[in-house]
N, C-alpha and C positions, 0 to 999 in steps of 0.2 A: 192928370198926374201920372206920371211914371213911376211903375213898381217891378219896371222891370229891374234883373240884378245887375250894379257897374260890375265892370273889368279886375277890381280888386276884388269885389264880391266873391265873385266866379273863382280868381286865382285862389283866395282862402278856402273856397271848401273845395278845392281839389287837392290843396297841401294837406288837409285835413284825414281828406279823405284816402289819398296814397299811403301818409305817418299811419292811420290805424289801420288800414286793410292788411298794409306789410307787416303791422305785429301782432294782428288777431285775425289770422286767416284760417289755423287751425284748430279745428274743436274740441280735437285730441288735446292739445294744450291746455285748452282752459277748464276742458273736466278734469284735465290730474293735478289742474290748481285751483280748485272750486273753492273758495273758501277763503283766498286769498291773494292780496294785492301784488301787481306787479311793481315793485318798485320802479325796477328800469324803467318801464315805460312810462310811469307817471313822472320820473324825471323830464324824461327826453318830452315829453307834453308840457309841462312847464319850459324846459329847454324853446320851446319851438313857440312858447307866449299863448295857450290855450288858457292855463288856469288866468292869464296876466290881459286877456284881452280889453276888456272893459276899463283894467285901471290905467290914469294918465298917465302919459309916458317920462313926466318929471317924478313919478314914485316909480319908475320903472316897468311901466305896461307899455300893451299896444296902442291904448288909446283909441280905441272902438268902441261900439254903442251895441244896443240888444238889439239891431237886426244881426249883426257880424256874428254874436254872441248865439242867435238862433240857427246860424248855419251849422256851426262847429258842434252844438248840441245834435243837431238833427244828425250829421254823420258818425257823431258816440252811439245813436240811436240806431243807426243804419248795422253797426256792427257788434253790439250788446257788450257795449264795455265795459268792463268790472270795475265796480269800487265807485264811492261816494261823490263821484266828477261835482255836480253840482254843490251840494256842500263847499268844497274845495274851492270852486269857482266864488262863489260867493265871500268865502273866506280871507280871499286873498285883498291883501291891504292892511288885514285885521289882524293875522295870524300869519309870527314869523314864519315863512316856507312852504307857506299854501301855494303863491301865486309861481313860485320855482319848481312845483310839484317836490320840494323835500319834504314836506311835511304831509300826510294824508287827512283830509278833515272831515268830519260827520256831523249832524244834527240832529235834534227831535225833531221829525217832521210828522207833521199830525200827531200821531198817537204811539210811534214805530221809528224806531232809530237802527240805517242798515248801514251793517259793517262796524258797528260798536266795538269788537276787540279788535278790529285791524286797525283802527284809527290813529295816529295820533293824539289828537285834538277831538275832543267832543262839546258841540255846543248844544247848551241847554241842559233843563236838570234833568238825568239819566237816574234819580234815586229810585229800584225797587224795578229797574231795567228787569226784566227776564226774556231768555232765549227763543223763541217762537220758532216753529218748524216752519219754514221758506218753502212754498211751493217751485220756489225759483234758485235750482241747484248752486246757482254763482253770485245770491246776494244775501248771507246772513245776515236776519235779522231779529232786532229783540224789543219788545213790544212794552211800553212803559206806561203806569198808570194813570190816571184822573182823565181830565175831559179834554179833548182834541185842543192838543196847539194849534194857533194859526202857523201854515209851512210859508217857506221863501222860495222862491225860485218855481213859483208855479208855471210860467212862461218858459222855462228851462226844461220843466216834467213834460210840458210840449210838445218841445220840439225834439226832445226823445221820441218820446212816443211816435209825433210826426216821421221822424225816421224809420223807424220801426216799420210803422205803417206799409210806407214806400218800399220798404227792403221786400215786405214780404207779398208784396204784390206784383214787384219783380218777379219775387220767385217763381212765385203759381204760373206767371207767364211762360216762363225762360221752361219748365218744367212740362207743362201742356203743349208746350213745340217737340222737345223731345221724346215725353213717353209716350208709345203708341198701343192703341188694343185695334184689334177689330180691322189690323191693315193698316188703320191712320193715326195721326197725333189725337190725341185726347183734347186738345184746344179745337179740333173740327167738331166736337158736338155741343151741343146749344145750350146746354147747361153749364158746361164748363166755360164756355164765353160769356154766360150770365155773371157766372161767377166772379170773372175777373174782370168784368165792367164795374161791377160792383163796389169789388174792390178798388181801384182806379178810381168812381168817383168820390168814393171816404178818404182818399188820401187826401186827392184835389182839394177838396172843399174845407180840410183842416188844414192843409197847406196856407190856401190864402186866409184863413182864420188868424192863424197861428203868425203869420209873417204880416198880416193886418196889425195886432197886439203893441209886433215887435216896435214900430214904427212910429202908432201913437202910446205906446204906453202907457194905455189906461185900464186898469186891473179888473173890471170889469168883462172888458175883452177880452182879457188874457182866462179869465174867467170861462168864459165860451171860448175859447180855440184850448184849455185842455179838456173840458166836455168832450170837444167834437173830435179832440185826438188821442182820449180814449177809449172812445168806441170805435174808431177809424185800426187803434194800432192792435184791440182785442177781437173784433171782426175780424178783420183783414188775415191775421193771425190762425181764426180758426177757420178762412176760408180757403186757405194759403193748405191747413191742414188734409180736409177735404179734396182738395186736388190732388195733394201726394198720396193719400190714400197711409196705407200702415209704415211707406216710407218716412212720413210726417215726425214720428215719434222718435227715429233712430238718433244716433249722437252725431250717425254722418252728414245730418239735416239739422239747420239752424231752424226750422219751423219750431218746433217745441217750445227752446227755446225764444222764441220770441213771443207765445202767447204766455207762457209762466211770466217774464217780465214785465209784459204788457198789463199782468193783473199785480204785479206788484206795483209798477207804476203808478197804478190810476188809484193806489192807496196812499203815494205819498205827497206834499206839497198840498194842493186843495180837493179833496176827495168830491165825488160825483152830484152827492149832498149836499154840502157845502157852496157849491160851485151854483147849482141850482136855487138855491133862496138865496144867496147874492144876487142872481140874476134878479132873481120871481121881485125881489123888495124895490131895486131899480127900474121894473116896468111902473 
């Protein structure tokens, strides 16, 4: 069986990946808008059939499936896009102007609903909502009571995270070429190649997790590839930091940001618990 990716495959996540590079490339922008969504671009994302990918193209989608679906998550993931994508994604069909991106949509996922006042649309009961301090400067959220909903789009938290993952294992690489101590690049000593093998093979192995799921569709899997993609995209994260040293923390380094997400992630959709006695009950 071939799992490698067709020619359309490939052509989508480079459209994907051009549309958000060019409008989240600086980080200056998105800390003097912490807090809150971009509208433009969530249009121009709906525009370009992201929220609309999955629905048939007789209600007006792409008419793609959850592999296609897992590309375009993974490159939201790559570049820490703000605002509730998944929700949204999910929404569309359901809720006028989700799949156009005019509409911005949220959910209870688990226990924690992010982005509650930006929202539009909120699905599920939000009664008794309160605010929770985000460790993750660019995703309010608020924290709602009784017992863990089950979340949607756990295959979507994914292939986030999967992104994630890979962005920041780029970095440490691209990173240990250039800084140097001691005469040479920091990627010449043995530790720091530890490091980033390490990293490399967490991404890897949630990659094909994760892109295994998309493929069969059975929630179980998707159960195990976001296990493995978040610890791939919270590792990698803080090994990503470790390389940079106290550069890691600054605003002009996407590392921080990417493990504060990384930990809000792996609390939304099916938490690490959860995900694990699914598994444990199906052996």
């Amino acid at each position: 069986m071939d799992f490698q990716l067709t020619d359309d495959q490939r052509a989508l996540r480079t459209g994907v990946r051009e549309l958000l590079e060019g409008r989240l490339s600086s980080r200056a922008s998105l800390r003097d808008t912490a807090g809150r969504i971009d509208r433009g671009l969530w249009r121009e994302l709906g525009e370009a059939g992201f929220f609309s990918l999955a629905l048939p193209e007789d209600r007006g989608g792409v008419g793609l499936g959850p592999p296609e679906a897992v590309l375009a998550f993974e490159e939201a993931g790559r570049v820490l896009l703000p605002g509730p994508a998944v929700a949204t994604f999910l929404a569309a069909g359901e809720v006028v102007g989700a799949g156009t991106g005019e509409a911005v949509v949220t959910a209870v996922d688990g226990t924690l609903v992010p982005w509650l006042e930006e929202a539009d649309v909120v699905q599920g009961d939000v009664t008794g909502a309160v605010p929770l301090r985000s460790v993750d400067p660019l995703t309010p959220l608020h924290r709602v009571p009784g017992a863990p909903r089950p979340g949607r789009g756990v295959l979507l938290h994914a292939a986030e995270q999967l992104g994630s993952a890979v962005r920041t294992c780029e970095t440490a690489v691209q990173y240990a070429r250039e800084r140097e101590q001691f005469g040479q690049p920091i990627g010449a000593f043995q530790a720091v190649k530890h490091l980033c093998a390490q990293m490399l093979v967490r991404a890897e192995v949630a990659r094909a997790a994760v892109y295994a799921a998309a493929v069969t569709g059975d929630a179980l899997e998707a159960a195990g590839a976001k296990l493995l993609a978040d610890d791939a995209a919270v590792r990698n994260a803080r090994d990503c930091l470790q390389v940079h040293g106290g550069m890691g923390f600054t605003w002009e380094a996407d590392v921080h940001l990417h493990l504060k997400r990384a930990w809000v992630r792996a609390r939304l959709g099916q938490v690490a618990d959860e995900a694990e006695e699914a598994l444990a009950s199906a052996l």
